[in-house]
N, C-alpha and C positions, 0 to 999 in steps of 0.2 A: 419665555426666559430671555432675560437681556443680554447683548451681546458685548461680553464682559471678556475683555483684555490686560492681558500679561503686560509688565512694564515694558516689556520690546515689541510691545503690539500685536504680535501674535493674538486669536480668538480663542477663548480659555476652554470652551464647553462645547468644545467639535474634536473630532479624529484628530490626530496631529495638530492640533491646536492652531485650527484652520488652514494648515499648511498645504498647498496643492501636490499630494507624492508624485516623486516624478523616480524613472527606472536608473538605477546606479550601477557598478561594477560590483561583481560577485568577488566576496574574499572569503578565506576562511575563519568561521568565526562559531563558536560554542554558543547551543540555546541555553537561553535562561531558565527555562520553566518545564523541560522533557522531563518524560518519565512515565507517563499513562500508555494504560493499555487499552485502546480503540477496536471495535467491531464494526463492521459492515455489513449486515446481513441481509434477505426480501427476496421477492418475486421482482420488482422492478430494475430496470437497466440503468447501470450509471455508477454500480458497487465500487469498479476497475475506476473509472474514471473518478470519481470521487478520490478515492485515495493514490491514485497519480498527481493528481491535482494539488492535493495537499503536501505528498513526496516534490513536484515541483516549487510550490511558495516557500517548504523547508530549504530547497537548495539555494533558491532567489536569495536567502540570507545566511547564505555560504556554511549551513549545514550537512552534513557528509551521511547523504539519502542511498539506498540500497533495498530494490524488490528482487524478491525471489517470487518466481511462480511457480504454483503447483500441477494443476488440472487445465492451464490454458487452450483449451480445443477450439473447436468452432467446428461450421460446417464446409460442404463442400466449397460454399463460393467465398471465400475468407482464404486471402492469398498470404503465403508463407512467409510472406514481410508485413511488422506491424507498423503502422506509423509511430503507435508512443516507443516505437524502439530503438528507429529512429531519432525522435524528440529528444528521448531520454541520451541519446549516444551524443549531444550537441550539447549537454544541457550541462557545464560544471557540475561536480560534486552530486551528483545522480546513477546511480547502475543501476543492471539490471541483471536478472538470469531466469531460464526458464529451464524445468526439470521434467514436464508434461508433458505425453503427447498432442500431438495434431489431431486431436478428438477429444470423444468423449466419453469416458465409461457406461456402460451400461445402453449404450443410442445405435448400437448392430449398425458402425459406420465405419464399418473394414477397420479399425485401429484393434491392436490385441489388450483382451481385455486381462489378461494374467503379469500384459507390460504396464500397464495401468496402475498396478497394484505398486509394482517396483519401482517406477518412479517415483511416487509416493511416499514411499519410504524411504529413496534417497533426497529426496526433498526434505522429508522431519528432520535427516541425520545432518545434512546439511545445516539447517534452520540452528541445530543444536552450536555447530560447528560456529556458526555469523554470531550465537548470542556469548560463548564461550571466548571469542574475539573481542565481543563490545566488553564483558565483563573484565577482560584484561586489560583495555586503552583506558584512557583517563578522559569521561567521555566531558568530563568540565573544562577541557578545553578544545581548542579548535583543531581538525583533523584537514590536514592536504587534502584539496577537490580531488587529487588526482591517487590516491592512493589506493590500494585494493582495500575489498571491504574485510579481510581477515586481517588488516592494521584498525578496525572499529567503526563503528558507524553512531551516529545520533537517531536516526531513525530507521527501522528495518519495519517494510512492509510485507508480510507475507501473504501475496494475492491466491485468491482460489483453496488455501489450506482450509476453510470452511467445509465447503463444499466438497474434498478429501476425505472427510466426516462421514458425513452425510451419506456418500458410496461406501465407510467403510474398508476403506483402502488405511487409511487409519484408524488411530480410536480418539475419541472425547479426552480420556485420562491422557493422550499423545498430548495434547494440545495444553493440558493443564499442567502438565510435566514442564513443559515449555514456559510458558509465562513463570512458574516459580525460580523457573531459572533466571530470567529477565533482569541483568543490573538495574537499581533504582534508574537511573539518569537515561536509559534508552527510551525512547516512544515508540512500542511496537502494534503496529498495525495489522489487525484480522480481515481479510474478507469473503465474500461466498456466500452459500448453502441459501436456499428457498426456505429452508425449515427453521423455526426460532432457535439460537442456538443455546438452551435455557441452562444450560451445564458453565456457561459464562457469565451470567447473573450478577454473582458475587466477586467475578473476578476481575472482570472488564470497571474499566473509568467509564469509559462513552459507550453504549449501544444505539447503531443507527441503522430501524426497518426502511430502508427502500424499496416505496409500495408498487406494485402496479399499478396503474387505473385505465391505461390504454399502452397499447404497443403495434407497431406498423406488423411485427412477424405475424398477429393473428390474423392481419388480412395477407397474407402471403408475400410482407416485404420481407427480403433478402438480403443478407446483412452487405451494407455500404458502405467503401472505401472512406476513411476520413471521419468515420461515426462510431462503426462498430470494429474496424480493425486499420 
């Protein structure tokens, strides 16, 4: 292909029409194109990180990001401060909240499994509460970085509500109840569970299996500051 330029010279048939991006000031500013509903699902690591990541580049363009977590546990060596909570506390127009305990259902690792249930549950009513907000703001324009997320959000990630599922601390219709509720203009993000989540099929925009193929924990690595919490 020739390299075919715009009358200001710019290269017409590249990213930014060869322009080298460079990092700019965060403002607050309305997406053009929100509104899907994204899955996250698989045996492989990287679900959380994935859709932090993406919650991250929505706020880089001054998008007004907001996670709730559901099931956040880990094991014994996973210390009570996370870094992306951190990141996230630094990051314009990003929050966060967690409603889980410091474990994990069903894994006989001292957490109570009947409080398991009930976060869970205040997590969905929660969740109900963030989309009943979004459907109230006027999500076509731009939202203060710094505003609570019950004045709306553009993107609401709900990490771990999958896997919620999956234990049955929830149900499947919980989660379908939920997206019908979903203002068109929100982008709301699923993720979790090991098991296909096939009840989303028809519902979901994007489904994406993250597979395993290799992981350090089979050989008895232990999760790592900086990687896995």
């Amino acid at each position: 292909m020739s390299d075919e330029r715009t009358p200001d010279g710019t290269v017409e048939n590249t990213p930014g029409r060869g322009e080298r991006p460079e990092a700019d000031g965060i403002e607050p500013a309305a997406p053009e194109e929100f509104g899907l509903v994204q899955v996250w699902w698989g045996s492989g690591k990287g679900k959380t990180t994935a859709t932090l990541g993406m919650g991250m580049r929505a706020a880089g363009h001054g998008h007004r990001v907001h996670v709730l977590q559901f099931m956040k546990g880990g094991a014994s060596s996973v210390e009570p401060v996370r870094g992306e909570y951190n990141a996230i506390a630094a990051l314009p127009g990003m929050s966060y909240e967690n409603l889980g305990h410091y474990g994990w259902h069903g894994m006989a690792d001292g957490s109570d499994e009947e409080g398991h249930e009930a976060q869970a549950r205040a997590g969905l009513e929660r969740a109900h509460e963030l989309l009943a907000a979004a459907s109230a703001a006027d999500l076509g324009e731009s939202i203060p970085l710094d505003a609570p997320p019950e004045d709306g959000v553009h993107m609401l990630i709900l990490d771990e509500i999958l896997y919620a599922a999956d234990r049955d601390l929830i149900s499947t219709d919980d989660i379908l109840e939920l997206l019908e509720s979903k203002p068109d203009a929100l982008e709301l993000v699923l993720s979790g569970s090991h098991a296909e989540p096939t009840y989303l099929q028809e519902a979901a925009d994007l489904i994406t299996n993250v597979r395993k193929e290799k992981h350090p924990i089979d050989a008895g690595q232990r999760a790592r500051r900086g990687t896995e919490f």
